[in-house]
Structures are given as structure tokens and as C-alpha cells.
N, C-alpha and C positions, 0 to 999 in steps of 0.2 A: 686748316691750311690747305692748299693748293699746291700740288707741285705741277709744273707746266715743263714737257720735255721737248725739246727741237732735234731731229735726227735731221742732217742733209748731208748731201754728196754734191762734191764736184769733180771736174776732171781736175788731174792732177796738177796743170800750170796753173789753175785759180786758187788752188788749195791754201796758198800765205793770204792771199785776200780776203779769201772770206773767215779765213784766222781772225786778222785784224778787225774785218766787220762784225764780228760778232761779240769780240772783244770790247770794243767801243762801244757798240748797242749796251751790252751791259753797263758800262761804266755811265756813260746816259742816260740810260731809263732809271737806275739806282735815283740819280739825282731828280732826275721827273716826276719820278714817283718813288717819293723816301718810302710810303709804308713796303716796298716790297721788300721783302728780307733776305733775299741771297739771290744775283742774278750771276752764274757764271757761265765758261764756255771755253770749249778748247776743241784739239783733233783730236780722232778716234784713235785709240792704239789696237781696240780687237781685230783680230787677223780674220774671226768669220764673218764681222759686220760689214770692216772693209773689204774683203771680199763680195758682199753686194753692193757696194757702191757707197756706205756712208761713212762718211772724210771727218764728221765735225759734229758735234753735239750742242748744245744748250740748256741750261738747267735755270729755271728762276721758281722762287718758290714764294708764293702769293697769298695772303693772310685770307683774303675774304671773295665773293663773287664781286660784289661791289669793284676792287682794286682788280681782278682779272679783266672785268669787262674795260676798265680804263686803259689797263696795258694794251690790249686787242685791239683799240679804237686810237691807241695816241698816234700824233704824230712819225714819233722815232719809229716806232714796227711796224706802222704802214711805209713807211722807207725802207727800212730792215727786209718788209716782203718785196717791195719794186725791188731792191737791190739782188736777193736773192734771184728773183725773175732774170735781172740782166745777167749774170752770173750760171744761168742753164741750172741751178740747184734743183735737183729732188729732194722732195724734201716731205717730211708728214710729222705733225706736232700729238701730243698727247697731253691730257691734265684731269688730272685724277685726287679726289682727297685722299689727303694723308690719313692712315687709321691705324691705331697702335702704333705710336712713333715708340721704338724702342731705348734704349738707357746708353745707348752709344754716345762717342763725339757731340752727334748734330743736335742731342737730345739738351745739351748746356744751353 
């Protein structure tokens, strides 16, 4: 598995917009691409992260390289990045495999 993380900042009057962009990116890409298994996203409540600037997260967690390279390339995320662009987002992604997923929740 693949986890793929999105950190971005905006200033604070874009901040419900790019709630809902991110929001809907998920809810789309789910549907674009069924194999990915969990795409979500909301705002940040840490007080030290928002204190550098980052408003807004993203989480989608991606079976194989195969289905990552399809996310990076489709449609919806090349919008999802122009949009962020119009939007002044900072922003810097991560994705890393999963190793020893432990016996928690996500582990069902």
C-alpha cells in the first residue's frame, strides 16, 4: 500500500474553498479510480502546523504504483493542482509505503 499525504495552506478567506475542493476531489477520484481505498481530507486543527501556514490536509491511501501513477496523471488532480495554483496554496505532498500496518481500526 501507498499512503499519499497533501499538506496546503491558504490564507484564511479561501480556507471553506478549498475545504470543499478537496472534499469533492475525493469524492471523484474514489469514483474514477474505485481501486483507491480511502481518499479523505479536511482542515487542520494543529495549532503548530497552522502556525506555519498549513489550513488543510489530504489523505488517500493507494494499493499499488500502478494506481498511483494513474492518480498523479488523471484528469480530476491535474485540476485539483491548477485549482490549488489559482487558490496561492502552499502546498508539498508525500507518499510513502506502508510497513507494519499495526492491529488498529484501519488495520480491518
Amino acid at each position: 500500500m501507498i499512503e499519499h499525504i497533501l499538506v496546503a495552506g491558504v490564507h484564511p478567506e479561501r480556507a471553506d474553498e478549498l475545504t470543499r475542493a478537496l472534499a469533492g476531489f475525493c469524492a471523484e477520484v474514489l469514483v474514477e479510480l474505485p481501486t483507491i481505498v480511502r481518499c479523505t481530507s479536511g482542515p487542520n486543527f494543529n495549532p503548530r502546523s497552522l502556525a506555519q501556514g498549513h489550513t488543510h490536509g489530504l489523505y488517500a491511501l493507494i494499493p499499488d504504483d500502478e494506481t498511483l501513477q494513474r492518480y498523479l496523471s488523471c484528469e480530476r488532480h491535474q485540476a485539483l493542482v491548477q485549482h490549488l495554483d489559482e487558490l496561492g496554496a502552499v502546498r508539498f505532498a508525500l507518499d510513502f509505503r506502508a510497513e507494519g500496518l499495526g492491529t488498529g481500526a484501519f488495520s480491518q
